[in-house]
C-alpha positions in Angstrom: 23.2 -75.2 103.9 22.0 -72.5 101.8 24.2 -73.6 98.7 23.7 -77.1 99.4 20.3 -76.3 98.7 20.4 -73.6 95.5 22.8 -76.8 94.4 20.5 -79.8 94.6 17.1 -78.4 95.1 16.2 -78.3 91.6 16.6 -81.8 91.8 13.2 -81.8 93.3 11.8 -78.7 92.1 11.9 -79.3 87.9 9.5 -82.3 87.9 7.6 -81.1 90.8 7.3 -77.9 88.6 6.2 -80.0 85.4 3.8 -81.6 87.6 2.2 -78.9 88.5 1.8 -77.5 84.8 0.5 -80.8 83.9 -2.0 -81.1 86.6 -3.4 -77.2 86.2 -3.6 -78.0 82.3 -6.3 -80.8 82.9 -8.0 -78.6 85.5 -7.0 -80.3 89.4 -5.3 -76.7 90.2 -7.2 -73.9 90.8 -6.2 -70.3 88.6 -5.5 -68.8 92.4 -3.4 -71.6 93.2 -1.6 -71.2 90.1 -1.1 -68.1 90.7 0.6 -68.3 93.6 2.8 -71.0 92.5 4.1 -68.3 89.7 4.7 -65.4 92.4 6.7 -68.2 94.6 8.4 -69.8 91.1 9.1 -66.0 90.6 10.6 -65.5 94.0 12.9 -68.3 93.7 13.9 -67.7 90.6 15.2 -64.1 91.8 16.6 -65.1 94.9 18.4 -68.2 93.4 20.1 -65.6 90.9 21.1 -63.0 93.2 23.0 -65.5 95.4 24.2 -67.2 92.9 25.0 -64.3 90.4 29.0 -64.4 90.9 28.9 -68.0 91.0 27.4 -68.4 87.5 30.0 -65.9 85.4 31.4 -68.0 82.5 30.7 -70.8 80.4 27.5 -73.0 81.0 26.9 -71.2 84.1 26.9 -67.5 82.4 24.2 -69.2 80.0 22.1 -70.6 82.0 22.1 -67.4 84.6 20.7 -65.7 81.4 18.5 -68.8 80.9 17.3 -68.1 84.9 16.7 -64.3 84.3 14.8 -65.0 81.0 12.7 -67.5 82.8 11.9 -65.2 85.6 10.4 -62.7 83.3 8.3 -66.1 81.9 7.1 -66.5 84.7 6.5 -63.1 85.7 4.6 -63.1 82.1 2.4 -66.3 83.2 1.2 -64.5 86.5 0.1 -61.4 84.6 -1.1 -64.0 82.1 -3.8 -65.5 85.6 -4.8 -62.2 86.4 -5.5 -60.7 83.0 -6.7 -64.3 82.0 -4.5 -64.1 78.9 -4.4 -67.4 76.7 -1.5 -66.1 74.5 0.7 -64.5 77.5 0.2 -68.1 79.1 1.3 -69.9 76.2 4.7 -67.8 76.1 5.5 -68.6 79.4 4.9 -72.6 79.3 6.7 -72.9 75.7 9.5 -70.4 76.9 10.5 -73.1 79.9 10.4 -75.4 77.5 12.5 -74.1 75.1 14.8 -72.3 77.5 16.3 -75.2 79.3 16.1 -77.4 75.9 18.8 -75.0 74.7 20.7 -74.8 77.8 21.0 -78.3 78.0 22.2 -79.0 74.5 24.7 -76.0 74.6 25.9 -77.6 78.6 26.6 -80.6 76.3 28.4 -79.2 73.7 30.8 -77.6 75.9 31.9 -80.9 76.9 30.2 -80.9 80.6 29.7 -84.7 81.7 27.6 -87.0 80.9 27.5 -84.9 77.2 24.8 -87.8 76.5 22.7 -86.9 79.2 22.7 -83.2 78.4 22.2 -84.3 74.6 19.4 -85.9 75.4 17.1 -84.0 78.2 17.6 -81.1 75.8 16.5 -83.2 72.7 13.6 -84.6 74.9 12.4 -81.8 76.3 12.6 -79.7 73.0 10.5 -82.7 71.0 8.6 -82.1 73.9 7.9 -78.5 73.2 6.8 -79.5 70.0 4.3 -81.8 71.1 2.9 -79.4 72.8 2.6 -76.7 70.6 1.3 -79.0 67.5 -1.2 -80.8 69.5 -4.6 -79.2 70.6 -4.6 -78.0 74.6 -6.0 -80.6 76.9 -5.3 -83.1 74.0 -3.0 -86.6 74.9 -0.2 -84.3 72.3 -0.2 -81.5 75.4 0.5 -84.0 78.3 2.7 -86.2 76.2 4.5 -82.8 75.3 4.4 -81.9 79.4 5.6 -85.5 80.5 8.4 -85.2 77.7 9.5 -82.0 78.7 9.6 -82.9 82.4 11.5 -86.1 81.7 14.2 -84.3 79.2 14.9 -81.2 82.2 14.8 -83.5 85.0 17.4 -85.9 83.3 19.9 -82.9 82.6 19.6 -81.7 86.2 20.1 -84.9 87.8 23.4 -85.2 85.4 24.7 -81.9 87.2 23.7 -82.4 89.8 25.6 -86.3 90.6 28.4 -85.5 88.4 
């Protein structure tokens, strides 16, 4: 059961994740809840590699345990970012889970993993979606169209691994 879940669980996670980020942007999550949500993100993130560590040793899968590892010291950097109420550490943490996964996706494609088109694409999307959201002023229509686009663009590519 356990690798039934690390397999399809972040089916449900990504856009539940991008959801969240867009909801605390606007203000309808609390800095503590946020918080907490980075320390569990953080938890996952570091169980989900450990178990999966020998699983994930070549190809796609050696790149996007790096992509994992990086991302756990994002989000690591966007808790200390809530307690030491840091703009700038913030911003590195949302734009790096942006940008991470954009690239994963693209490179999952070029290595030929199916539907290329898929990965193409969530990693073209959710990299226009970084831009968007660095370009356009925070709480600005730019930042959630950037959020929605980067939500869109992960959760396509992990639904492609996910089915095929």
């Amino acid at each position: 059961m356990l690798r039934r879940l690390r397999e399809n669980g972040p089916v449900v996670l990504v856009p539940l994740a991008w959801s969240f980020v867009a909801a605390a942007h606007f203000g309808f999550v609390a800095r503590r809840t946020l918080l907490v949500a980075h320390v569990v993100m953080a938890t996952l993130l570091l169980a989900f590699a450990v178990l999966s560590w020998t699983d994930m040793r070549a190809g796609a899968l050696l790149v996007w345990r790096r992509i994992i590892v990086a991302g756990f010291a994002f989000t690591v950097a966007g808790a200390v970012g809530l307690v030491l109420s840091s703009t700038p550490l913030l911003w590195v943490a949302a734009v790096g889970w942006m940008l991470l996964p954009a690239a994963g996706l693209w490179d999952t494609g070029r290595r030929g993993a199916r539907p290329a088109r898929a990965y193409y694409a969530g990693g073209a999307v959710s990299a226009l979606g970084a831009v968007a959201y660095v370009v356009g002023p925070n709480g600005s229509m730019a930042t959630l169209a950037g959020l929605a686009l980067v939500g869109v663009g992960q959760t396509a590519g992990i639904v492609a691994a996910v089915i095929y």
